[in-house]
C-alpha positions in Angstrom: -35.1 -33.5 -25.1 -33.6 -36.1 -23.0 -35.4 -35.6 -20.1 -36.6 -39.0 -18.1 -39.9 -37.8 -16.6 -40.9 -36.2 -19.8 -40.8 -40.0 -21.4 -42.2 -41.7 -18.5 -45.1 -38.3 -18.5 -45.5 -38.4 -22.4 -45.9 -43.2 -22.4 -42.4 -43.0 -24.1 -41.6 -45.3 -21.6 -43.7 -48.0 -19.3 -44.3 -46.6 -15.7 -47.1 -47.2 -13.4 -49.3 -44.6 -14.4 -51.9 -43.2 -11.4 -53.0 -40.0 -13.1 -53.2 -38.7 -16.3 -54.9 -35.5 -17.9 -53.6 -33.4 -20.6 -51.2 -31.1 -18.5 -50.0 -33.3 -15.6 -49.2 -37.5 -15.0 -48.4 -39.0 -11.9 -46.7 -42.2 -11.2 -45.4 -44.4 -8.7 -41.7 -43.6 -7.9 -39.6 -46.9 -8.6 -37.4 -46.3 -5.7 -40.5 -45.7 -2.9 -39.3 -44.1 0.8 -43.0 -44.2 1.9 -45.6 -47.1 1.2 -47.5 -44.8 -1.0 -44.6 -42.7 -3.2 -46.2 -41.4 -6.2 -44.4 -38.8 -8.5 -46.6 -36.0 -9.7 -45.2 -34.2 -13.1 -46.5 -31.6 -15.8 -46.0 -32.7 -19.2 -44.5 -29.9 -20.3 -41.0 -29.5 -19.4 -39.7 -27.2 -16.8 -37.1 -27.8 -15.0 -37.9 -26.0 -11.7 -40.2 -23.9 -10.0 -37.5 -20.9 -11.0 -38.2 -22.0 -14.6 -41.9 -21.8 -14.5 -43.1 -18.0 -16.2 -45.0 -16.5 -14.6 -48.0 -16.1 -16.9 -48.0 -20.0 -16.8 -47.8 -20.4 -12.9 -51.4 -22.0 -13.5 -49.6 -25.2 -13.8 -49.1 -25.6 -10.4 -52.4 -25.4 -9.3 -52.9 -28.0 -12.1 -50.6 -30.2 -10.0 -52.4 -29.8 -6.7 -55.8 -30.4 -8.2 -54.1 -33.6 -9.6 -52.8 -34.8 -6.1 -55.9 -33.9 -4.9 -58.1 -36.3 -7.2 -55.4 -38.9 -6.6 -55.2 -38.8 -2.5 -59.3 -39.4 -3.1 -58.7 -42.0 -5.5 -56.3 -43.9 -3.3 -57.8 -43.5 -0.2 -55.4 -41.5 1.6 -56.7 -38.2 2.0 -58.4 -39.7 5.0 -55.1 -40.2 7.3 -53.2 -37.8 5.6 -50.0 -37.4 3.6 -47.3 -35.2 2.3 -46.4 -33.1 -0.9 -42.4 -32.3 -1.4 -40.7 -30.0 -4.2 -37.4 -30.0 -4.0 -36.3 -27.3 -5.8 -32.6 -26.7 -7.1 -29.1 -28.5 -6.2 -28.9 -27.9 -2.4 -33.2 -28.1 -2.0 -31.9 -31.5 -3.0 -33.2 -32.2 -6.8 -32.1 -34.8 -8.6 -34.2 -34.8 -12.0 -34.2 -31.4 -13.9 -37.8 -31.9 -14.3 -40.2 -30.1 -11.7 -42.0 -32.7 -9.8 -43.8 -33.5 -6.5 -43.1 -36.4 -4.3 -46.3 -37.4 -2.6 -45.5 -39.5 0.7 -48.5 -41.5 2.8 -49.8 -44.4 3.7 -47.7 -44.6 7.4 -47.1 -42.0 9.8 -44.5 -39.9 8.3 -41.7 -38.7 10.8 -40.4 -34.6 10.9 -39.1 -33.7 7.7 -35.9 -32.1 8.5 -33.8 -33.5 11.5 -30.8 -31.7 11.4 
């Protein structure tokens, strides 16, 4: 599979890893919109919540526990911060690989202005 974030998830390629266990990895995004911009990925491939089944929606929890231990880790649970999925062409996706931007370290402004 051709898939970016499965190489970056799986050490194919280099990234600056923040997370790892054996069903998610997290990483910083290379194009950050937030001081803190961290990508949060399972391993496996899906490519959107729609292609999760059902009997394996435990994945997503997996995710959250992961952001979880990493707001800790970095210190930002403490002012807050922000998880987005954007899921599908017009909920604005742009890697066919399900994945969670977490935003933070500022205050972040409304999320949708128009």
């Amino acid at each position: 599979m051709d898939c970016i974030f499965c190489k970056l998830a799986n050490g194919e390629i280099p990234t600056d890893l923040v997370y790892e266990d054996e069903k998610v990895a997290a990483f910083r995004d290379v194009n950050p919109v937030a001081p803190v911009h961290i990508l949060v990925v399972p391993k496996k491939h899906y490519v959107s919540l729609e292609d999760i089944p059902f009997d394996e929606m435990s994945i997503i929890a997996d995710i959250h526990a992961a952001i979880r231990k990493i707001s800790d880790k970095e210190g930002f649970a403490v002012d807050g911060y922000r998880i987005i999925n954007n899921c599908g062409k017009d909920g604005g996706q742009e890697v066919p690989h399900i994945h969670y931007h977490v935003l933070a370290g500022k205050k972040l402004t409304k999320l949708v202005t128009d």
